[in-house]
C-alpha positions as CSV (number, residue, x, y, z in Angstrom):
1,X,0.0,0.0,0.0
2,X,2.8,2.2,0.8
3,X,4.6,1.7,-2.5
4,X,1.5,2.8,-4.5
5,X,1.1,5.5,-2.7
6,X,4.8,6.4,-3.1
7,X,4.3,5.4,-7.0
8,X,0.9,8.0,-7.1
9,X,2.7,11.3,-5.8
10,X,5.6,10.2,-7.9
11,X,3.1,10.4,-11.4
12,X,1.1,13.6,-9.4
13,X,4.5,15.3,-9.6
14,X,5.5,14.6,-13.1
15,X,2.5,15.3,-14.2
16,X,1.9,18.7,-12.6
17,X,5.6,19.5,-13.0
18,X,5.0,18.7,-17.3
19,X,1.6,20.3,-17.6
20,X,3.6,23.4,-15.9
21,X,6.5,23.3,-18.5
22,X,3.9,22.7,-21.4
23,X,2.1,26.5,-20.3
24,X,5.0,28.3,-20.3
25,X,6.4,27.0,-23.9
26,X,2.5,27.5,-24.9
27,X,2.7,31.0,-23.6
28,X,6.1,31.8,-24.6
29,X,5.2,31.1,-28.6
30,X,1.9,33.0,-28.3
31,X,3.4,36.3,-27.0
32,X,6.3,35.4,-29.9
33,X,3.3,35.3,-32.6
34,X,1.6,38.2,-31.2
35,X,4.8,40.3,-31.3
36,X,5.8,39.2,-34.7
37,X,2.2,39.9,-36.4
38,X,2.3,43.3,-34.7
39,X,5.6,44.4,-35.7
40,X,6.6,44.6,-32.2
41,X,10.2,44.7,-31.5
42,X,12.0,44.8,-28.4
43,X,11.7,48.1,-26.4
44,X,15.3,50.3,-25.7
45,X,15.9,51.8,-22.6
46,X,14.3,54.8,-21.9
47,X,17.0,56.7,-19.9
48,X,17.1,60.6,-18.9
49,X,19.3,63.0,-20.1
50,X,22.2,63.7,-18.5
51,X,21.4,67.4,-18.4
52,X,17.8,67.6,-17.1
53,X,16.8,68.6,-14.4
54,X,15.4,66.0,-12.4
55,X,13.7,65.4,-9.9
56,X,14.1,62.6,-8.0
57,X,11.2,60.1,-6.7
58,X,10.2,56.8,-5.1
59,X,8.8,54.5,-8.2
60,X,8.2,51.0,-7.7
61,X,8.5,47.4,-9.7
62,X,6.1,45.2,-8.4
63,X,5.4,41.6,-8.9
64,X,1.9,40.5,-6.9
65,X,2.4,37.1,-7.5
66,X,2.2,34.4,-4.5
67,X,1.6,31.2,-3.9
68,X,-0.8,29.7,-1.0
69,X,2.0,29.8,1.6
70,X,3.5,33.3,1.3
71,X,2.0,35.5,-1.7
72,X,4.2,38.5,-2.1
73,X,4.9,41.9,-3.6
74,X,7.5,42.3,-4.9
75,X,9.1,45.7,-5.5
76,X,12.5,48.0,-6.3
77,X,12.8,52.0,-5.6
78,X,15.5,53.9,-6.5
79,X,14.8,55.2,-10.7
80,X,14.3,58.5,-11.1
81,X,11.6,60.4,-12.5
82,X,11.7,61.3,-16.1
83,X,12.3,57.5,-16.4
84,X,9.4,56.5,-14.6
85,X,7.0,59.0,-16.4
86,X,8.1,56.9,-20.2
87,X,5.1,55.0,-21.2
88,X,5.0,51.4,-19.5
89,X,5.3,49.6,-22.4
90,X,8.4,51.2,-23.3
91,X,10.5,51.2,-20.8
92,X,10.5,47.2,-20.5
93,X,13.7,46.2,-18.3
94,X,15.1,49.7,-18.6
95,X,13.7,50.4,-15.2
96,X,11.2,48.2,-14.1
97,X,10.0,50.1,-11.1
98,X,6.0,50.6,-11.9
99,X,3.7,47.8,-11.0
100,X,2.3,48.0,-14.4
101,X,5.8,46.8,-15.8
102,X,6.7,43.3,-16.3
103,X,10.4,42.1,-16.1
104,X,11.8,39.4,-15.5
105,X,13.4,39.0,-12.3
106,X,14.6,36.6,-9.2
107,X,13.0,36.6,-5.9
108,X,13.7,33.6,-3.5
109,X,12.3,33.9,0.2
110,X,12.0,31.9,3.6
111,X,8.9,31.5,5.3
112,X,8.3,30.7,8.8
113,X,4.3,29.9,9.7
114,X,3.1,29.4,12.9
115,X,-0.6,28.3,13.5
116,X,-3.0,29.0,16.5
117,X,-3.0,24.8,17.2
118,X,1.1,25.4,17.5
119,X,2.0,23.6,14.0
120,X,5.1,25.1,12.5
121,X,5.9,25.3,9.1
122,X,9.5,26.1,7.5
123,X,10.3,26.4,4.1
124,X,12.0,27.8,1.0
125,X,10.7,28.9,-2.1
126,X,12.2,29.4,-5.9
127,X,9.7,32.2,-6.9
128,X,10.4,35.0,-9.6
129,X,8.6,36.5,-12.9
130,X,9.2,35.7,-16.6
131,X,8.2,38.8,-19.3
132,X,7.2,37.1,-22.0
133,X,6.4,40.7,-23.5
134,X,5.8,44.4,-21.8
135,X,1.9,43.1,-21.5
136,X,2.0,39.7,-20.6
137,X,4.1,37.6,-17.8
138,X,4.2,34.9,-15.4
139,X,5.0,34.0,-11.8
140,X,6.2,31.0,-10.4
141,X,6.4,30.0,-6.7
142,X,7.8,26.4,-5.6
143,X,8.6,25.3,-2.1
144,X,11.3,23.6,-3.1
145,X,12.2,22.7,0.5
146,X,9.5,22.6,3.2
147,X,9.0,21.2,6.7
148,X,5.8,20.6,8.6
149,X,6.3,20.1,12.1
150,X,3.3,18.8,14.0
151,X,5.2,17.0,17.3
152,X,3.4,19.7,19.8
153,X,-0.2,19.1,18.5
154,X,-2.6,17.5,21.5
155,X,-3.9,14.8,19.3
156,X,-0.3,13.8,18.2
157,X,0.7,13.3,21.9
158,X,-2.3,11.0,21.9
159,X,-1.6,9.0,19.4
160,X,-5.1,9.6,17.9
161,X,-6.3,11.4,14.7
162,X,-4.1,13.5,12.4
163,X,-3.0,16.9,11.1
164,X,-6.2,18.9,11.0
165,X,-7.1,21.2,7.9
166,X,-5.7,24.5,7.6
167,X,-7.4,27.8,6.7
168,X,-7.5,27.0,3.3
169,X,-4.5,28.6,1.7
170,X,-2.5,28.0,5.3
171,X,0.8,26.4,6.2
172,X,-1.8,22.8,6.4
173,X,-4.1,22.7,3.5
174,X,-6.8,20.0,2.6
175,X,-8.6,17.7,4.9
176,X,-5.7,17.0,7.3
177,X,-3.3,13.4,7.0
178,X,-3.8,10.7,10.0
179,X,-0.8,10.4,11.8
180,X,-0.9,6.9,10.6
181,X,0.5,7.6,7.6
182,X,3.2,10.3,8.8
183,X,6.6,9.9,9.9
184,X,6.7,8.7,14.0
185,X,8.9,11.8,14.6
186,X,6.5,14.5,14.4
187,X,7.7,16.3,11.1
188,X,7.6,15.6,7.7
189,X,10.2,17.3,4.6
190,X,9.7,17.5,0.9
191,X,8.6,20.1,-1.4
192,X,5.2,21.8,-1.9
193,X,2.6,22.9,-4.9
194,X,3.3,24.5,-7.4
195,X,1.9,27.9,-8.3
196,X,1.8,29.7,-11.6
197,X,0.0,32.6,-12.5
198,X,-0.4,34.7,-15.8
199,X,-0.9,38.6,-15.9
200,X,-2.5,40.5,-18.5
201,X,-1.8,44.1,-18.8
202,X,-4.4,45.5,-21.6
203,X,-4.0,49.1,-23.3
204,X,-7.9,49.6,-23.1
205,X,-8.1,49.0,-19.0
206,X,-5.3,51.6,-18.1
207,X,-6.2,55.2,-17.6
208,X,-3.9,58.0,-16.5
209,X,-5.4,61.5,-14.7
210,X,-3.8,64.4,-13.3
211,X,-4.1,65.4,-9.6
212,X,-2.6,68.5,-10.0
213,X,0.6,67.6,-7.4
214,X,3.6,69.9,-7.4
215,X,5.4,66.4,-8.4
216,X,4.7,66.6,-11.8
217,X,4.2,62.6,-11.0
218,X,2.3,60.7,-13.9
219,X,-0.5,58.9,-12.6
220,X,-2.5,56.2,-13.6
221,X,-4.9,53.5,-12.7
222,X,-5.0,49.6,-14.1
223,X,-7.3,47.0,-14.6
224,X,-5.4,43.5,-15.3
225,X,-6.8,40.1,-15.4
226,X,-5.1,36.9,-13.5
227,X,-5.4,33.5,-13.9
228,X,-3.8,31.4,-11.4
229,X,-3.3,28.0,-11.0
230,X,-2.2,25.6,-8.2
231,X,-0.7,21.8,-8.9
232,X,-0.2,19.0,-6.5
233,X,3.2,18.7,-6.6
234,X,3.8,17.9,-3.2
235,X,6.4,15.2,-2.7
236,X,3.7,13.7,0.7
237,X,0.3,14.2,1.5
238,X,0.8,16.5,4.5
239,X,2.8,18.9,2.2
240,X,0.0,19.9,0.1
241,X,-3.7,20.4,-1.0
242,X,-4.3,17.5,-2.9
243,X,-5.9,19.1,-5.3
244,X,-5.5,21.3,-8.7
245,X,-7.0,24.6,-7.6
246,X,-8.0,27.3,-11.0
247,X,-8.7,30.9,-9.5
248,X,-9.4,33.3,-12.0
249,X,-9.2,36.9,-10.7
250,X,-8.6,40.8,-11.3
251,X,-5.9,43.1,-10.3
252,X,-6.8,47.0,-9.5
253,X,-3.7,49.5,-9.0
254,X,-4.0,53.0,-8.8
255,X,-1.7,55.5,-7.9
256,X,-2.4,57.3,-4.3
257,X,-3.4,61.2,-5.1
258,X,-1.6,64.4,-3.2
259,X,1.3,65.1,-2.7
260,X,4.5,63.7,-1.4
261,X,4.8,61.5,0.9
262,X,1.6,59.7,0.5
263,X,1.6,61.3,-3.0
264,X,4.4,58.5,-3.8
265,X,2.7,55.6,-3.6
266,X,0.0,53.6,-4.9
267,X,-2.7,51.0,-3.8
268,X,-2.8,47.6,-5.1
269,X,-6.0,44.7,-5.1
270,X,-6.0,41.4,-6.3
271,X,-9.2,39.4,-6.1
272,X,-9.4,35.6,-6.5
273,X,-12.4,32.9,-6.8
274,X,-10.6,29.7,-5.8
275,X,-12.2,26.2,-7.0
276,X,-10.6,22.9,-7.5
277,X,-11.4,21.5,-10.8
278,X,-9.3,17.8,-9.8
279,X,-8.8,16.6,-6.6
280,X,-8.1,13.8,-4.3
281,X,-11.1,11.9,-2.9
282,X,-10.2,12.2,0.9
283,X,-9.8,16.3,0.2
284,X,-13.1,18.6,0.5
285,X,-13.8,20.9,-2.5
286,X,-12.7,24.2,-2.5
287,X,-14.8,27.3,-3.1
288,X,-13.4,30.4,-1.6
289,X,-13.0,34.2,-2.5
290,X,-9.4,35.2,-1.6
291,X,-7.9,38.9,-1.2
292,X,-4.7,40.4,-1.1
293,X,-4.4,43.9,-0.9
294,X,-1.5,46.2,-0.4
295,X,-0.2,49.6,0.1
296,X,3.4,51.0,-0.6
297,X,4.2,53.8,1.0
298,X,7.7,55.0,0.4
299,X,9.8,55.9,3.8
300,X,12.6,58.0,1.9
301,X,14.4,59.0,-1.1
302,X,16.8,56.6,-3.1
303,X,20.2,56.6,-3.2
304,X,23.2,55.1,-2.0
305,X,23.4,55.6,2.0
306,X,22.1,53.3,4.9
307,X,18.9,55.3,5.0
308,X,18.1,55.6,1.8
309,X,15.5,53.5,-0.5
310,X,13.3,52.5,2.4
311,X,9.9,51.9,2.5
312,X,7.3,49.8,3.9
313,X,4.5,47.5,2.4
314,X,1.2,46.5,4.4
315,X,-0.6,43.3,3.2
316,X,-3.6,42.6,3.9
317,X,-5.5,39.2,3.1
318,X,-8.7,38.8,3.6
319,X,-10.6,35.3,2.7
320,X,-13.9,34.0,3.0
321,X,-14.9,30.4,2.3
322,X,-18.3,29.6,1.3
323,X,-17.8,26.0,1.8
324,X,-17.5,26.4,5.2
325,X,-19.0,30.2,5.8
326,X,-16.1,30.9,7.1
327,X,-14.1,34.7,6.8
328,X,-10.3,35.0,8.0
329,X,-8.3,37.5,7.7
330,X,-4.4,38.5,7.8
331,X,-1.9,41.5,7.8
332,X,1.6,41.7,7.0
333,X,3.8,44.9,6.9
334,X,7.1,44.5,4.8
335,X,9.9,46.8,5.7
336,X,12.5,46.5,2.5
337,X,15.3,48.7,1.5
338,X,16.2,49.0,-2.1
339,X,19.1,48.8,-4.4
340,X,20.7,49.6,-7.6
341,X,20.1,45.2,-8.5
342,X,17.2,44.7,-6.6
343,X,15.9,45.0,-3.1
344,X,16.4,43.1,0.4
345,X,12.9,42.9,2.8
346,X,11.7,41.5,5.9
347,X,7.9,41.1,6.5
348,X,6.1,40.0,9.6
349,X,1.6,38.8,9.8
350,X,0.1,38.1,12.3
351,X,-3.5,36.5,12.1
352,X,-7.0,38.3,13.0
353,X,-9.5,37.1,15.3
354,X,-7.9,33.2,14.5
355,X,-9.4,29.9,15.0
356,X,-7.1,26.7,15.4
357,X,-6.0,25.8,12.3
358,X,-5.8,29.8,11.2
359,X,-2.0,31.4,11.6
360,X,-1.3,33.2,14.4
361,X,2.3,34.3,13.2
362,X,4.2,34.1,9.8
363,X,7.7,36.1,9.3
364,X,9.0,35.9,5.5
365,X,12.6,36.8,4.9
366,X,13.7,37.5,1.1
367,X,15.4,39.1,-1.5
368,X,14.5,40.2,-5.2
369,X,17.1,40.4,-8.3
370,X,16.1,41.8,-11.5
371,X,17.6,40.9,-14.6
């Protein structure tokens, strides 16, 4: 029994792990096609003069791709302002600092999760953004090395029952494992689910207006849509949902009005309807909407001093599941500081108003290289 169950998470992971590779080479020759029949060619940097006078300012490049266990922004300040005000799809990997602009870039992090019934949960994810043009790009998010330990759970001391569900996108996902069929020393390691998700940035859903600020910032507001998808990729049971979950959704950013400071940055909301469309027969089905909404607020101006290129991003995530009629909800300020190649962050959350199997407290530790 224990070899064919070895033998199924085997095929589950080639499987997911193939359809994966045959989306992005699917994608990849699309946006090639649509490029070549527009006459498209690859944007040049868009760089100021040397004798402007500039002004310099915060801008961002954000990526708000995540998968269950740690969705993130990702971000990089530091450009100045003539370059930022360029038209998004020109400017490609010249700057990359407005969350409208995709380029490709690097962005491994750690992610500690502790949940209100004391599980922990360690691991590392490969995660980073591929530009297959200026309007169309990918995420991907692997835990490539994750531990579940469940030794300090009540029923474990017991020796009765199992790992108990999480909150739906949680550290513990699914219907919970019986200990039974989980290593005798209170953890188990492998790797996780695989995310992807796909971003559209349309022409006809951006609009730019003009708040008047002494700036002379460009602003603009965005409308792109999401598809996401989750594969059960997970080397054991415990370490994932069992399930291939589709969640189409919509992404809102707009830039904050006024002036500086709050002037400088911008709100961004993603909206997801989660629903498994495959799944394993001991795992409920999955009907959820899921949030995750952010504000950047920039702390201080780039450059190359300690001090410099600060600024902090607030997360918030709210969920409900209709399965269960059940609403949770979590926060998660980032503190980051940026550089000329990237940016460095560290982001506590901390769960509200939790049940058992909610988190209480998550800490994610990462860094972001853009190529």
């Amino acid at each position: 029994m224990h070899s064919t169950l070895r033998r199924n998470r085997r095929l589950r992971l080639t499987a997911g792990i193939g359809f994966a590779l045959l989306l992005m080479t699917t994608a990849v020759d699309a946006g090639e096609r649509a490029d070549d029949a527009n006459g498209i060619e690859e944007p040049a940097s868009v760089l100021p003069e040397a004798d402007l006078d500039l002004d310099v300012n915060l801008d961002l490049d954000v990526d708000l791709g995540r998968s269950y266990d740690g969705f993130g922004l990702r971000l990089n300040l530091g450009m100045l302002q003539d370059a930022a005000e360029a038209d998004q799809g020109e400017r490609g990997d010249s700057t990359g600092t407005d969350p409208r602009d995709f380029t490709s870039k690097l962005m491994p992090y750690f992610l500690y999760t502790k949940l209100e019934n004391e599980v922990e949960v360690k691991q590392m994810n490969l995660f980073g953004m591929h530009a297959f043009t200026t309007r169309f790009a990918m995420t991907y998010d692997l835990p490539v090395a994750k531990e579940i330990d469940y030794s300090d759970l009540d029923a474990f001391e017991l020796g009765t029952g199992g790992i108990p569900p999480g909150s739906g996108f949680g550290a513990v996902p699914g219907d919970g494992v019986p200990f039974s069929d989980l290593d005798s020393d209170g953890d188990v390691v492998g790797m996780g689910d695989l995310n992807l998700r796909f971003f559209l940035r349309p022409e006809e859903l951006e609009w730019s207006f003009d708040d008047g600020n002494s700036m002379g910032k460009k602003k603009g507001i965005s409308v792109m849509p999401v598809m996401e998808m989750l594969f059960p990729t997970a080397t054991d049971d415990a370490l994932g949902g069992g399930a291939m979950i589709l969640s189409p959704g919509v992404t809102i950013v707009t830039d904050i009005p006024g002036e500086a400071p709050f002037g400088l940055g911008f709100f961004a909301m993603m909206n997801f309807i989660d629903f498994d469309i495959f799944k394993d027969n001991n795992r409920e089905s999955t009907t959820r909407y899921r949030g995750r909404w952010f504000w950047m607020q920039p702390l201080s101006k780039p450059g190359p001093s300690l001090f410099d290129g600060l600024y902090v991003l607030t997360e918030f995530q709210p969920v409900y599941d209709f399965m269960e009629s059940d609403f949770d909800f979590w926060i998660g300020p980032e503190f980051g500081k940026a550089f000329d190649w990237g940016a460095v962050y560290a982001k506590p959350g901390w769960g509200i108003d939790t049940e058992a199997e909610d988190r209480d407290f998550t800490l994610e530790i990462g860094f972001r290289y853009f190529f």
